[in-house]
C-alpha positions as CSV (number, residue, x, y, z in Angstrom):
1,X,0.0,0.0,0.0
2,X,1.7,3.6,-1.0
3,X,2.4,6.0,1.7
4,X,0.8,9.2,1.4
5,X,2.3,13.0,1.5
6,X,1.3,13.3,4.8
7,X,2.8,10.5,6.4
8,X,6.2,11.2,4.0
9,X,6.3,14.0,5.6
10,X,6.3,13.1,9.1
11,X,8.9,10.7,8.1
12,X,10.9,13.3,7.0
13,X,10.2,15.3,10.1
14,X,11.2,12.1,12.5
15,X,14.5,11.7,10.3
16,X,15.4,15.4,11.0
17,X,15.0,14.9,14.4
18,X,17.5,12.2,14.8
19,X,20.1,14.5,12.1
20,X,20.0,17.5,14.9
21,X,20.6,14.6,17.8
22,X,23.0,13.1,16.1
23,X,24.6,16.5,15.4
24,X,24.1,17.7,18.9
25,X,25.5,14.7,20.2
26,X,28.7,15.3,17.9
27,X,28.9,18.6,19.9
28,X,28.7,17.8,23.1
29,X,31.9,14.8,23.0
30,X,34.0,17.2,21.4
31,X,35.0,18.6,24.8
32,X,35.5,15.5,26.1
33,X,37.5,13.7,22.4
34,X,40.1,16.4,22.9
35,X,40.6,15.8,26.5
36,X,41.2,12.1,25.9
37,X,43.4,12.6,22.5
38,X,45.3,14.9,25.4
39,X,45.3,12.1,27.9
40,X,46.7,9.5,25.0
41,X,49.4,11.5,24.1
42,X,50.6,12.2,28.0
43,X,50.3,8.6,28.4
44,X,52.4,8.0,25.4
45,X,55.2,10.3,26.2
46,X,55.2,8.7,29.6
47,X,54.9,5.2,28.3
48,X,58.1,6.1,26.1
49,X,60.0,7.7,28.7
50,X,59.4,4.4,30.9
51,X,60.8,2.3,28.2
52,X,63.8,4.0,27.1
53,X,65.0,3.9,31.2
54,X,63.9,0.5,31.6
55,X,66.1,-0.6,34.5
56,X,67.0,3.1,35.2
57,X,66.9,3.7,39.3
58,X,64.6,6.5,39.2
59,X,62.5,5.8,36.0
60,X,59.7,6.6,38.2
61,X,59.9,9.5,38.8
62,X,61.5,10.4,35.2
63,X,58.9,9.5,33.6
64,X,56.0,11.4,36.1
65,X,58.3,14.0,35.3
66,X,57.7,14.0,31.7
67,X,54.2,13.3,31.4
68,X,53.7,16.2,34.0
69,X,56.3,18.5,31.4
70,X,53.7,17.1,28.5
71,X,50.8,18.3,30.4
72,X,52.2,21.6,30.8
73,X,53.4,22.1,27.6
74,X,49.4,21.2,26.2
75,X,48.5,23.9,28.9
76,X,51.2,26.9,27.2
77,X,49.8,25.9,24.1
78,X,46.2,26.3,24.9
79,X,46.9,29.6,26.6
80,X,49.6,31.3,24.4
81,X,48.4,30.8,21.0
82,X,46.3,34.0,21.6
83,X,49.2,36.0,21.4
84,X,50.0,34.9,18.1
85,X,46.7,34.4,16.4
86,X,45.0,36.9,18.6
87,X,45.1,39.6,16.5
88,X,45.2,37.9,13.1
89,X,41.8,35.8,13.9
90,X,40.2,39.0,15.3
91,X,40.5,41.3,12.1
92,X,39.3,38.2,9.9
93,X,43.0,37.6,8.1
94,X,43.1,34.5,8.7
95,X,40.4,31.4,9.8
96,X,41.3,30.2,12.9
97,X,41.5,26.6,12.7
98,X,44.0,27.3,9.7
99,X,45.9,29.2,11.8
100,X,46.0,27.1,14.8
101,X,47.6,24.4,12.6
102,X,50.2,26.7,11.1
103,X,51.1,28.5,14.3
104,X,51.7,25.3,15.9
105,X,53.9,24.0,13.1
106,X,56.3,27.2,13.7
107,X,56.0,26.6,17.4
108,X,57.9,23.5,16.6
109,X,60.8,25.1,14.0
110,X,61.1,27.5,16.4
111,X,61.6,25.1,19.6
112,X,64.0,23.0,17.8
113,X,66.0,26.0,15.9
114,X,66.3,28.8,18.5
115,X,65.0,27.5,22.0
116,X,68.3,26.9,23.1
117,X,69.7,30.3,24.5
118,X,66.5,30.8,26.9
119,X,66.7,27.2,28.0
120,X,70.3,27.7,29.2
121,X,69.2,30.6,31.1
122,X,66.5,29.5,33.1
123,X,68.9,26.1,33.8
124,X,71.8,28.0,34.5
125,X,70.9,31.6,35.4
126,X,68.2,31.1,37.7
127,X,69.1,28.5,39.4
128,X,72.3,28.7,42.0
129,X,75.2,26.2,43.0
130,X,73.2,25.0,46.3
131,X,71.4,21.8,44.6
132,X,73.5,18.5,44.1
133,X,72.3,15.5,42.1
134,X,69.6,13.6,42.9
135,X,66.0,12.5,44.0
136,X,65.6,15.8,46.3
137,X,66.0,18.2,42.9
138,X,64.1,15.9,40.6
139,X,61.3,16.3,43.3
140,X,61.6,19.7,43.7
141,X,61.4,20.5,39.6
142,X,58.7,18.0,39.3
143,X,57.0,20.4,42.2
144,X,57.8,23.4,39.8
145,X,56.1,21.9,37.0
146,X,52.8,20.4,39.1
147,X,52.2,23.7,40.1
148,X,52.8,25.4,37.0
149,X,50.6,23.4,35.1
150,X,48.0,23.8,37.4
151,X,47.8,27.3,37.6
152,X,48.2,28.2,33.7
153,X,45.1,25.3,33.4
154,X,43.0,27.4,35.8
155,X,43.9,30.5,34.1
156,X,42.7,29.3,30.5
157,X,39.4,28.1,32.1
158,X,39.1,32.1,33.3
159,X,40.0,33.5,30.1
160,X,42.5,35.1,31.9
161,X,45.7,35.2,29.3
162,X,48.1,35.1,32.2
163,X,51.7,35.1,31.5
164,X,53.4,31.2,31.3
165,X,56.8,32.8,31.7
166,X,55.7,34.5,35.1
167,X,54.4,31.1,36.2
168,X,56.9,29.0,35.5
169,X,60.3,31.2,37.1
170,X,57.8,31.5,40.1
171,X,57.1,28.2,40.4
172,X,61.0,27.2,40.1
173,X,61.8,29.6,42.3
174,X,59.2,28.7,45.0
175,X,60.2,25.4,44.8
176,X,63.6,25.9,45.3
177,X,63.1,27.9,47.6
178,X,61.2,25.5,49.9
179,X,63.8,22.7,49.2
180,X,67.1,24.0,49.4
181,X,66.2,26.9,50.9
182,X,66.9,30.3,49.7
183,X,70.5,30.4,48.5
184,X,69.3,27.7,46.3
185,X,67.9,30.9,43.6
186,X,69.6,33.2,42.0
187,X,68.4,36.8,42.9
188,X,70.8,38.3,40.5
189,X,69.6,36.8,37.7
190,X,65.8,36.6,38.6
191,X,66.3,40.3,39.2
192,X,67.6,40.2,35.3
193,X,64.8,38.3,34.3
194,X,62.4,40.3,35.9
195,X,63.5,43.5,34.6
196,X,63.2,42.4,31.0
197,X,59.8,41.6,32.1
198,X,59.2,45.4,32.6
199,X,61.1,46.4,29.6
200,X,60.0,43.7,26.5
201,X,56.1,45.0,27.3
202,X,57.6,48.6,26.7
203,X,59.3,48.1,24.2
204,X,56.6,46.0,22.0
205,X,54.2,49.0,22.9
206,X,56.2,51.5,21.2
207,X,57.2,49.2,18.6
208,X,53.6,48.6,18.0
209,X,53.1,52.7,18.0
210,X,56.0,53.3,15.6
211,X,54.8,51.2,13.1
212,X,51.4,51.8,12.9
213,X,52.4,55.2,12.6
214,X,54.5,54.7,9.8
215,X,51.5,52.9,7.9
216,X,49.6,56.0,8.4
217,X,52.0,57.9,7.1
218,X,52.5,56.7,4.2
219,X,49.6,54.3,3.5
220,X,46.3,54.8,5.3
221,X,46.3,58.6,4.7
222,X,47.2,58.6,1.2
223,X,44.2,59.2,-1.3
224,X,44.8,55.9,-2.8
225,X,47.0,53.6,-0.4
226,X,46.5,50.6,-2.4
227,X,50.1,51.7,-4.2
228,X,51.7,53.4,-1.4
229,X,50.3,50.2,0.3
230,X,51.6,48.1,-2.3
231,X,55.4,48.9,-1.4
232,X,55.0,50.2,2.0
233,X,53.7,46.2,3.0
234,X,56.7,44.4,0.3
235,X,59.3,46.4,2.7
236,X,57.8,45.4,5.8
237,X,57.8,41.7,5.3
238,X,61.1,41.8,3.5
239,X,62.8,43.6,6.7
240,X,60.7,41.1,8.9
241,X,61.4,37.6,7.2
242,X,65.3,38.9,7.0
243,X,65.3,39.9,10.6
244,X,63.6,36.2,11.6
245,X,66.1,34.5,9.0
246,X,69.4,36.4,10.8
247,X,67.9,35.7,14.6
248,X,67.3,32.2,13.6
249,X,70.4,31.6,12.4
250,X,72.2,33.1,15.6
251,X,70.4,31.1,18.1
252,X,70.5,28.0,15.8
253,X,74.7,28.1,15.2
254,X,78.0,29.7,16.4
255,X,77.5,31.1,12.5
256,X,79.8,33.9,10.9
257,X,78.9,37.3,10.9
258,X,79.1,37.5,6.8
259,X,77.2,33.7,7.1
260,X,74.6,35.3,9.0
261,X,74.3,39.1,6.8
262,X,74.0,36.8,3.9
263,X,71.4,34.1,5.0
264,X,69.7,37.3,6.1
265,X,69.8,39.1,2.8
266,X,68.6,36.1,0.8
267,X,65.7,35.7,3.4
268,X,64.7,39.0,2.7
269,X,64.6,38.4,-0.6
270,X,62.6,35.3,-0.6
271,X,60.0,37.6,1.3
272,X,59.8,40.6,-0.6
273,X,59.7,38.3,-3.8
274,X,56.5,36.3,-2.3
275,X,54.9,39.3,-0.7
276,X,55.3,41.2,-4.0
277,X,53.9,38.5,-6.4
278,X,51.4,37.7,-3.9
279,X,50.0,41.8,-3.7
280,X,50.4,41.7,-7.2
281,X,47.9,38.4,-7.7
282,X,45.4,39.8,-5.4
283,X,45.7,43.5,-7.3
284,X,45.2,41.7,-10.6
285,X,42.4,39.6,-8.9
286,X,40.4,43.0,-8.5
287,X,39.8,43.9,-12.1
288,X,36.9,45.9,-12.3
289,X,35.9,46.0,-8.5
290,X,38.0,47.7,-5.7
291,X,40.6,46.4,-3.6
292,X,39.9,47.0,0.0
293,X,43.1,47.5,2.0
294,X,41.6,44.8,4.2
295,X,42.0,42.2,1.8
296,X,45.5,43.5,1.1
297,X,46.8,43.3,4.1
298,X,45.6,39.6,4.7
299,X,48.8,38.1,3.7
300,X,51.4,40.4,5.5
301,X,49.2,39.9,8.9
302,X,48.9,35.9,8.1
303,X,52.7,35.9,8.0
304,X,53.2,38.5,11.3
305,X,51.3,35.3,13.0
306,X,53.7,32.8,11.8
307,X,57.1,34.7,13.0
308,X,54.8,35.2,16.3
309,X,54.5,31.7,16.4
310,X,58.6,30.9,15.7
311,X,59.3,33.7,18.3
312,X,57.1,32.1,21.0
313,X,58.3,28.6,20.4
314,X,62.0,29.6,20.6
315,X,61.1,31.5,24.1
316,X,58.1,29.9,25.5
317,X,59.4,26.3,25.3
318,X,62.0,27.0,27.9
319,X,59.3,27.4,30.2
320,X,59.0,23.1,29.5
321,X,62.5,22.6,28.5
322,X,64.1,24.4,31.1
323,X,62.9,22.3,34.6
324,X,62.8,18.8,32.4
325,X,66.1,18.7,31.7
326,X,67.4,20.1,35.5
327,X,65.1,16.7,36.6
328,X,66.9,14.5,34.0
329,X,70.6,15.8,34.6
330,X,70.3,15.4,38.1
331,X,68.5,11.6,38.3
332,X,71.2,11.0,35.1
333,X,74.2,12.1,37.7
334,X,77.2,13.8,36.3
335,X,78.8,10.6,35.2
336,X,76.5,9.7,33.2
337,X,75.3,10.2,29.3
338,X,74.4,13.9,28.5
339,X,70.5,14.9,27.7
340,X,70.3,15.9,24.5
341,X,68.7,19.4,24.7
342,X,67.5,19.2,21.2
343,X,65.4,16.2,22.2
344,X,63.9,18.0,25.1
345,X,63.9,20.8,23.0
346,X,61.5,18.9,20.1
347,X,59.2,17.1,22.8
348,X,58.3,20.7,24.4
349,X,57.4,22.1,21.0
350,X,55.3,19.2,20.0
351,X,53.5,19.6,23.3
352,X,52.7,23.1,22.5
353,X,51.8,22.5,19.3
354,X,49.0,19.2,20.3
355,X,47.7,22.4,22.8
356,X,47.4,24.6,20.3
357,X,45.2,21.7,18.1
358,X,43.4,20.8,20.7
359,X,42.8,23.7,23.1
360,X,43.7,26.6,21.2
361,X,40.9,27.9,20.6
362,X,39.6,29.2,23.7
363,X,41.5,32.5,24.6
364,X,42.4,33.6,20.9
365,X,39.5,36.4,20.8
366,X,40.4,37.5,24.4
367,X,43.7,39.3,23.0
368,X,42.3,40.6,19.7
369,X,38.7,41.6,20.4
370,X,38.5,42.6,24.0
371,X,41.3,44.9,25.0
372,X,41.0,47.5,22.3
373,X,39.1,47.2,18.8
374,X,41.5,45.8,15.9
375,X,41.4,45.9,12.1
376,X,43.6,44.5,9.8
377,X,46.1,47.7,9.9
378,X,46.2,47.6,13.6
379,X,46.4,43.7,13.9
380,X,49.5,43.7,11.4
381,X,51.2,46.3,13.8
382,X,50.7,44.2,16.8
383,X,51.7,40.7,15.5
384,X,54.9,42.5,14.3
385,X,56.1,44.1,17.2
386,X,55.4,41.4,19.5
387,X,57.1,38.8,16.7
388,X,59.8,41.0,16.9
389,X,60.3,41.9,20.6
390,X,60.3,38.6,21.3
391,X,62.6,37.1,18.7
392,X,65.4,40.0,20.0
393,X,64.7,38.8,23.7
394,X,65.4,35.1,23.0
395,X,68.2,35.9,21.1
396,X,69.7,37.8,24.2
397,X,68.5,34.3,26.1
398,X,65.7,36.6,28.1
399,X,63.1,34.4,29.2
400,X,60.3,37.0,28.6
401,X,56.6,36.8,28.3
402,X,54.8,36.8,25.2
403,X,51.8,37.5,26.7
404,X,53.3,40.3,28.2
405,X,54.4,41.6,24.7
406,X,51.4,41.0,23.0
407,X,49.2,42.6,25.1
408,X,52.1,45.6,25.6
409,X,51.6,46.3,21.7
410,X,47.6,45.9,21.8
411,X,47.8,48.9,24.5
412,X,50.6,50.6,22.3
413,X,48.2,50.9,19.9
414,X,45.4,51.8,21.8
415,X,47.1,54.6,23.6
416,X,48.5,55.7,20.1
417,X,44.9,56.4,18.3
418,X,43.6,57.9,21.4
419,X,46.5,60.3,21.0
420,X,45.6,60.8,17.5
421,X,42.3,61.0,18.4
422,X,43.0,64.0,21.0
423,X,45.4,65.6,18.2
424,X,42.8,65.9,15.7
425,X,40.1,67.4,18.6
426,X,42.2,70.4,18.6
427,X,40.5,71.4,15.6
428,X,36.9,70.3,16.6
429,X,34.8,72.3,19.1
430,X,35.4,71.3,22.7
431,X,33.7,67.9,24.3
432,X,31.6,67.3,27.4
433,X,33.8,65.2,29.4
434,X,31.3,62.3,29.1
435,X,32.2,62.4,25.4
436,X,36.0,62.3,26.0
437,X,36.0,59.4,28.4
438,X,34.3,57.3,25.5
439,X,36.7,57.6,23.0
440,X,38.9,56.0,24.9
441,X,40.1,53.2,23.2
442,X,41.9,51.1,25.3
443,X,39.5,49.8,28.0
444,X,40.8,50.6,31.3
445,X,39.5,47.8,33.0
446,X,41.2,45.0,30.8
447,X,44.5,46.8,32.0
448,X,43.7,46.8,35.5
449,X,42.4,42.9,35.3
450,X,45.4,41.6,33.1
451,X,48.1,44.0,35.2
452,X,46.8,42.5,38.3
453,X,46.8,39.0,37.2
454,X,50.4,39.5,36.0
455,X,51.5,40.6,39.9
456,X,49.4,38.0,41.8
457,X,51.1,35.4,39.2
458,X,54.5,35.0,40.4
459,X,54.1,34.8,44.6
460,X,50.8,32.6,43.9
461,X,53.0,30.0,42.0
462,X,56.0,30.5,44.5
463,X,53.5,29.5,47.2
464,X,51.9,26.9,45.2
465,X,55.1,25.3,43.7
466,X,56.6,25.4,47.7
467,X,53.6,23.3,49.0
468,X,54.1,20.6,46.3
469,X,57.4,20.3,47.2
470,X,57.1,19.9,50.8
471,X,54.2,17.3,50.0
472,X,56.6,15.3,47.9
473,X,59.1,15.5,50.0
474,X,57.0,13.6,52.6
């Protein structure tokens, strides 16, 4: 007997019904699929660990040790990709799940290829001569990174983009502190470390300023900037991808001056090449409609977030790098086989990276939406100056933080419109004050919020970091 309309219809309706479950279902487990792909790749790195020091007298605690340094690394991940991607996801240059996957493959380059100089601080700088080999240090690193980890996972829960840097020295220093007591840190070079904290946000800021700037000078308030824009952008990424080239090649190898001007040179090359063909494509691509300066600006700000990434891998992975391989050199003993840095080196980066896939996505609007409007112009001149900043830093082996930075140039170029802004009232008729106080740009109470998680950071992982230890020493 043939069906009729009708009940087609409610078949139809019924089938829905199960699509949108089905779909909602989906939705629901993907919080809970990217927690367990976490757990599987902890257990993994663990698992690995436990077979390559089969027999080892301390394996144990090894290998706790690097599937606690794998957790944290998936927790920097999760929480710093904002800085890079921030801006460039927030003006619409680039989707973000393409960006998450190409930030976190120059998260790794970066590890492997310049991680090196910040790593040997925070091993060697900040902590003294008082610790001998042994359980007691392993204990006391493994502390560090529990209550690290902890803290930078409660923090990306907040949306609060606290600094991973900040946490980690704390939490070292804390720990030491409670173990060896305090001759075990050194205050002269955490007093180093702490004043590039005040200067790289400074620095980035003005940066930041300078630049965008510049762009208005001799793009944005041209009559037609898509020609002035056209060569002002080729320079910029020229000077940029030669600059990342040269500091790449300095952290990477005791290279030759000439070695390094000429890798440099050819680098900048490459990019004003690419940058030029690719303008020139999209240009071309607009016959008989108008270019926006938007859509221009797209590649040069899709590129500012890859050198972000490269910068933060080759800083940020110390913050991993740094206590795993104190915890490994002191179970090892000084007679036995060195750690390979480079290894430790690779293992941080790839557990960035799996928490930039996974986790990513959480805090990457909080940076480029909610401190101070962005468009593409603005976004480009924040991604550069905090790429920058923090490339110079880690090639002077400054563990600083990029959250710092990145949020240092947002406010650089907040503070600079809202100077333009007042410039140009000078030749409007005078404001109520209501009027003045909303045109300001940068939003006073993201400053007061992220300034005062940045001090309560450091003692709060001290404290934290000093309990675990004392637990574990039990």
């Amino acid at each position: 007997m043939a069906r009729s309309w009708r009940e087609y219809r409610v078949l139809d309706k019924d089938l829905g019904r199960i699509t949108k479950a089905e779909h909602a279902a989906a939705a629901s487990s993907r919080p809970l699929l990217r927690i367990g792909i976490a757990l599987v790749f902890i257990a993994v790195a663990a698992e690995f660990a436990a077979i390559m020091l089969a027999g080892h007298p301390a394996w144990g605690i090894m290998a706790a040790s690097i599937a606690v340094a794998v957790y944290l690394a998936l927790s920097i991940g999760a929480n710093d990709v904002s800085n890079a991607l921030g801006p460039a996801v927030g003006a619409g240059a680039i989707a973000l799940t393409t960006g998450l996957v190409l930030v976190a493959v120059m998260e790794i380059l970066g590890a492997v290829l310049a991680g090196g100089a910040v790593t040997n601080t925070l091993t060697e700088g900040l902590i003294g001569e008082a610790m001998g080999h042994g359980q007691p240090t392993a204990r006391m690193m493994l502390a560090a990174l529990l209550g690290a980890a902890s803290w930078i996972t409660l923090a990306t829960r907040m949306n609060a983009p606290v600094s991973t840097t900040h946490t980690v020295v704390g939490a070292i220093a804390g720990a030491g502190i409670a173990t060896f007591g305090l001759a075990s840190v050194n205050w002269a070079g955490l007093a180093m470390i702490a004043i590039g904290w005040v200067i790289s946000p400074i620095v980035s800021g003005l940066l930041a300023a300078l630049i965008l700037s510049s762009m208005h000078r001799h793009v944005l308030d041209k009559e037609d900037p898509i020609p002035a824009g056209r060569i002002w952008l080729t320079g910029l990424v020229s000077i940029t991808t030669g600059l990342l080239v040269a500091m790449a090649a300095i952290a990477f190898r005791d290279l030759g001056g000439w070695i390094v001007a000429l890798l440099a040179i050819g680098g900048a090359g490459l990019g004003a090449l690419y940058a030029h063909l690719m303008l020139a494509r999209q240009i071309e691509g607009a016959v008989g409609e108008k270019i926006g300066l938007k859509r221009l600006l797209g590649m040069p700000l899709t590129a500012a977030a890859l050198v972000m990434g490269f910068a933060h891998g080759s800083n940020s992975t110390s913050n991993i790098a740094a206590p795993l391989t104190i915890i490994l050199e002191h179970i090892a003993g000084p007679n036995e086989q060195e750690i390979d840095l480079t290894v430790v080196l690779l293992l941080s980066g790839m557990g960035v990276a799996v928490g930039i896939l996974l986790f990513g996505g959480r805090l990457v609007t909080m940076v480029g939406s909610r401190i101070t409007r962005l468009n593409p112009s603005r976004a480009l001149c924040i991604s550069l100056a905090t790429a920058l900043t923090v490339l110079g830093f880690s090639v002077a082996g400054m563990p600083v933080s990029t959250t710092h930075i990145s949020v240092g140039g947002v406010f650089g170029v907040g503070f600079y419109r809202e100077w333009r802004d007042q410039q140009k009232a000078k030749e409007r008729a005078p404001m109520p004050v209501e009027e003045q106080r909303r045109r300001h740009l940068v939003r006073r109470s993201h400053v007061r919020t992220i300034l005062g998680a940045w001090i309560v950071t450091v003692p709060v992982n001290a404290a934290l970091a000093a309990a675990l230890a004392k637990l574990l020493g039990l």
